[in-house]
NUZALUM-367716 format. One record per atom (N, C-alpha, C): residue in three letters; z, y negated, x. Coordinates in steps of 0.05 Angstrom, whole numbers, plus 5000, padded with zeros to 4 digits. Atoms other than C-alpha are relative to their C-alpha. Example, Ala and Ser with C-alpha at 12.3 -4.5 7.8 and 13.67 -1.06 7.14 Angstrom:
<atoms>
ALA500050245018
ALA515650905246
ALA500049765018
SER499950244984
SER514350215273
SER501449784985
</atoms>
This chain:
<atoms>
UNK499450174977
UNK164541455382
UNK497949785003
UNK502150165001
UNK158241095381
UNK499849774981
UNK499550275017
UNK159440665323
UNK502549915008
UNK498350174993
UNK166240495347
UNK499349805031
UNK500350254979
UNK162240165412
UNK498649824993
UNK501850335014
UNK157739785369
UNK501549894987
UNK499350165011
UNK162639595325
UNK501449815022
UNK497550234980
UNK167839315387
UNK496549805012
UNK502050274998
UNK160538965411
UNK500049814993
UNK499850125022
UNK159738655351
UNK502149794994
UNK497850095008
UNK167138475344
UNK499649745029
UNK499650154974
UNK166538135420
UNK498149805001
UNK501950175004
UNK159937865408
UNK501249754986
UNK499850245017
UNK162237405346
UNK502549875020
UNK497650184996
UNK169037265378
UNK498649745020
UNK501150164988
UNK165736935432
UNK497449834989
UNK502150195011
UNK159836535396
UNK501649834980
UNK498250205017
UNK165536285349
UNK501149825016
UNK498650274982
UNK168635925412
UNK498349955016
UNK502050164983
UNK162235725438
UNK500349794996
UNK500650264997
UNK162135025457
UNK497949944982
UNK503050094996
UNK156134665417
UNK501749794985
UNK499150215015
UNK155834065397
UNK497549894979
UNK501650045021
UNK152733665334
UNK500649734995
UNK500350255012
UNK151133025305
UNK500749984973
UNK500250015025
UNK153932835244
UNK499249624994
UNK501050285001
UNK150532115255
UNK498249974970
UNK502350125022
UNK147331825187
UNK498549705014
UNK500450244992
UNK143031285210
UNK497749954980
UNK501350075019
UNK138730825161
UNK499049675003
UNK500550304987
UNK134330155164
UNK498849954980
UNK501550035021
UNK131529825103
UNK499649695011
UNK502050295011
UNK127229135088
UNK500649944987
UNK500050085027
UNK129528725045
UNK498049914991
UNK501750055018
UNK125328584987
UNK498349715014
UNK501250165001
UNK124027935003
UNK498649965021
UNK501850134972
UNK121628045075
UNK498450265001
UNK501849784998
UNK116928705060
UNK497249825010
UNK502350104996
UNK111728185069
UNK500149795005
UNK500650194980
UNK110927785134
UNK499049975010
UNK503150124991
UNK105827305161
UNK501750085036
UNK499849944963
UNK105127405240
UNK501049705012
UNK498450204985
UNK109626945283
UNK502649964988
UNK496550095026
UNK116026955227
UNK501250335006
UNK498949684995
UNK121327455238
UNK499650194979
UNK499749695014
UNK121728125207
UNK503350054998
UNK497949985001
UNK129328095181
UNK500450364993
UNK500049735008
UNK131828855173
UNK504050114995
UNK497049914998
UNK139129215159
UNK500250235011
UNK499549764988
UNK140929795194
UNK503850014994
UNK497349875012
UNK147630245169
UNK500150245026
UNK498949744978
UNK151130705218
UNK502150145000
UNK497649935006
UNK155331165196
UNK500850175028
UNK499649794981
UNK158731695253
UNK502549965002
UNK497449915017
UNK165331895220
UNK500950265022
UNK499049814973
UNK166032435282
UNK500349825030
UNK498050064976
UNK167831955333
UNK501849865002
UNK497250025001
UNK173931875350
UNK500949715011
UNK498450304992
UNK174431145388
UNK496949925004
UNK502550185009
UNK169330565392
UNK498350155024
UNK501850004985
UNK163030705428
UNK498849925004
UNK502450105002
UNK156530405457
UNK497550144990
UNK502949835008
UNK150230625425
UNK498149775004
UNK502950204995
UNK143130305448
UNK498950094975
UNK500750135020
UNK139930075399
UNK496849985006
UNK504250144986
UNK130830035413
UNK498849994967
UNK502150135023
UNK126729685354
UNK497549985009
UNK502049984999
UNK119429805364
UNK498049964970
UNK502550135022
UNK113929505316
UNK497250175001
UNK501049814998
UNK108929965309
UNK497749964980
UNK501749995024
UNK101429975277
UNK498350205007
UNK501849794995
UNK097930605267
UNK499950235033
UNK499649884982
UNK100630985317
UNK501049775028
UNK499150094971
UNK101130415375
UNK501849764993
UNK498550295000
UNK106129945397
UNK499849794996
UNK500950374998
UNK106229205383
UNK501049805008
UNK497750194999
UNK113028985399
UNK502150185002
UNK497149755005
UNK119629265414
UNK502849835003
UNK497550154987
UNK126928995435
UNK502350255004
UNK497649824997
UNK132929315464
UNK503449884988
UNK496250254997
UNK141029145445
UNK502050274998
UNK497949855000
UNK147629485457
UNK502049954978
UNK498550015020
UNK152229565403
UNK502150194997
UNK497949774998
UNK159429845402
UNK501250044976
UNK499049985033
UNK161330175339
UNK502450245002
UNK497349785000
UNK167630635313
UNK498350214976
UNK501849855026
UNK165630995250
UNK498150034988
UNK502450225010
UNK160430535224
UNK499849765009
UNK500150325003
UNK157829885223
UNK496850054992
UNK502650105005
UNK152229505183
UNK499549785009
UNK500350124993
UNK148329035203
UNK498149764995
UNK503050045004
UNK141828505198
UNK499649865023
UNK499850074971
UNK138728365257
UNK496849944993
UNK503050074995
UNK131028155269
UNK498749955025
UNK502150004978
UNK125028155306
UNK497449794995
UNK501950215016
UNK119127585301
UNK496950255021
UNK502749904999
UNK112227855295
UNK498549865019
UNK501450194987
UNK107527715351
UNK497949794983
UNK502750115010
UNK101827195323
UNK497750015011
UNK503449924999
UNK096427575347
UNK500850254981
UNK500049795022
UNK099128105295
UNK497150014981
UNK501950015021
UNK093328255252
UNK500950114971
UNK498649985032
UNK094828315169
UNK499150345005
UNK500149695002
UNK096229075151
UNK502450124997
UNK497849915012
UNK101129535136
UNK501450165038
UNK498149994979
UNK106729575197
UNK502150205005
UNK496949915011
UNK112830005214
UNK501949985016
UNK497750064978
UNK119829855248
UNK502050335008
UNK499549764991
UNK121730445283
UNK503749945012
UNK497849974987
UNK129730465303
UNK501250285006
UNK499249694982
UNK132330925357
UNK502650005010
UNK498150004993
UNK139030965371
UNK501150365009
UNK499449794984
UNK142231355424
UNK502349925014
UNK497250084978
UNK148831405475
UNK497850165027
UNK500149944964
UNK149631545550
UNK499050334997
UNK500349654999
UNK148832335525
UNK497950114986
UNK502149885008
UNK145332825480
UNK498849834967
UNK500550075029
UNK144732405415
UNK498349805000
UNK501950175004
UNK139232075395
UNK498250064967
UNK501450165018
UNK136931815325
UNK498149894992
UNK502050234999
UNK130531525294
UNK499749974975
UNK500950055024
UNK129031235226
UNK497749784998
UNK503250254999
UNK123130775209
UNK500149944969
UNK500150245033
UNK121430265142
UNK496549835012
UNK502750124996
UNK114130005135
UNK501149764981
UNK500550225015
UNK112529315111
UNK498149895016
UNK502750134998
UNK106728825102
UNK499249765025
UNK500450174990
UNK103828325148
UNK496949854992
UNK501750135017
UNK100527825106
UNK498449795030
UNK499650284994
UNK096127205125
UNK501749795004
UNK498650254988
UNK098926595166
UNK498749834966
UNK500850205020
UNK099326145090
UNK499049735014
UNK501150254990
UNK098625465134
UNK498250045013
UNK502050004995
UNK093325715168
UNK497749994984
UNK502050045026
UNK089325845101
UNK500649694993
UNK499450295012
UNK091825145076
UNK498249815025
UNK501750204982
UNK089224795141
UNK496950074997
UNK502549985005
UNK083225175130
UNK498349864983
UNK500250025024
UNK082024935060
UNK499949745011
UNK500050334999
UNK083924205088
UNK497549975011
UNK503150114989
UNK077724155140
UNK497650074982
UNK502549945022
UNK073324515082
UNK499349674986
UNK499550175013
UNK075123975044
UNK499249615002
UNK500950234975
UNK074723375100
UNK498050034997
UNK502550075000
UNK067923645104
UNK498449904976
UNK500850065020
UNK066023575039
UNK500149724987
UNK500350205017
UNK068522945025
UNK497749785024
UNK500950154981
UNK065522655095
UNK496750064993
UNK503649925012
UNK058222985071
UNK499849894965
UNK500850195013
UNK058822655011
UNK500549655003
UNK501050214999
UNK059921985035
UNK497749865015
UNK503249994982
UNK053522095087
UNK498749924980
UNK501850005019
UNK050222255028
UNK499649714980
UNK500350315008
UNK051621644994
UNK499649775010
UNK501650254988
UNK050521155039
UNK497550065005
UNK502449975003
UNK043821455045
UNK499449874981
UNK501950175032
UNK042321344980
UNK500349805000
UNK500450354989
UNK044820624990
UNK498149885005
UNK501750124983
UNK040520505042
UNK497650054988
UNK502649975013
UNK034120895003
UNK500249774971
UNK500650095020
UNK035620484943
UNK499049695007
UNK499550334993
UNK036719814978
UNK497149925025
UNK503050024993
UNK029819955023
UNK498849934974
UNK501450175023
UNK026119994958
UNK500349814987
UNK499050295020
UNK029219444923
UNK499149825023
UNK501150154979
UNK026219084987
UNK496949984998
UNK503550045005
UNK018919304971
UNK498949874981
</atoms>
């Protein structure tokens, strides 16, 4: 008698956990860099693609969308956008680097979520080089100075040669 009440338990237990409500995500979400923009100076956007698959819902929906820039743990930059998708959708979308960014290795954090329990995050690092026209202007005043200290210099000597040639 005793195993026939564990077994009807048993039997009652599963029936009911098989028609439990739960629910699940079968969201793929994905964000890559293209090649050519792994490595960007501060003030120029940060182009990126993001893929969204979610093949379990059934009609279009809104999903928020948060892009946060991220170095070594802290924020640097973020943006919000709404986006209504059915199945999927890809995308490329961007963010511009502040120019007080300092050079170093970065990462773009995307969080996507709805009005409910789903929420998503993938991330992609890339570089943030030197401002090039900043080095180039640098290089120009180096250069300015150098030519402006050598024509000091020569009219000195001018003037020392053209004293003595006077004595």
């Amino acid at each position: 008698m005793g195993k026939l009440i564990k077994f009807t338990f048993v039997a009652i237990f599963l029936a009911v956990i098989s028609f439990y409500p739960y629910s699940s995500s079968a969201m793929s979400l994905s964000v890559k860099v293209p090649e050519k923009y792994v490595e960007v100076e501060a003030g120029q956007r940060l182009y990126y693609e993001i893929n969204i698959k979610y093949p379990e819902n059934p009609k279009r929906i809104d999903l928020r969308l948060e892009y946060i820039i991220t170095k070594d743990g802290k924020d640097i930059t973020g943006a919000k956008v709404l986006k209504a998708i059915e199945t999927q959708a890809s995308f490329m979308d961007f963010i511009v680097i502040p120019e007080s960014a300092k050079t170093g290795k970065y990462s773009i954090s995307v969080i996507v979520s709805d009005y409910g329990s789903l929420r998503e995050e993938v991330q992609a690092d890339f570089q943030v080089i030197p401002n090039q026209a900043k080095k180039i202007a640098g290089y120009f005043f180096i250069l300015l100075a150098a030519i402006t200290l050598t024509i000091i210099l020569g009219v000195v000597q001018i003037y020392i040669v053209k004293k003595k040639g006077q004595n």
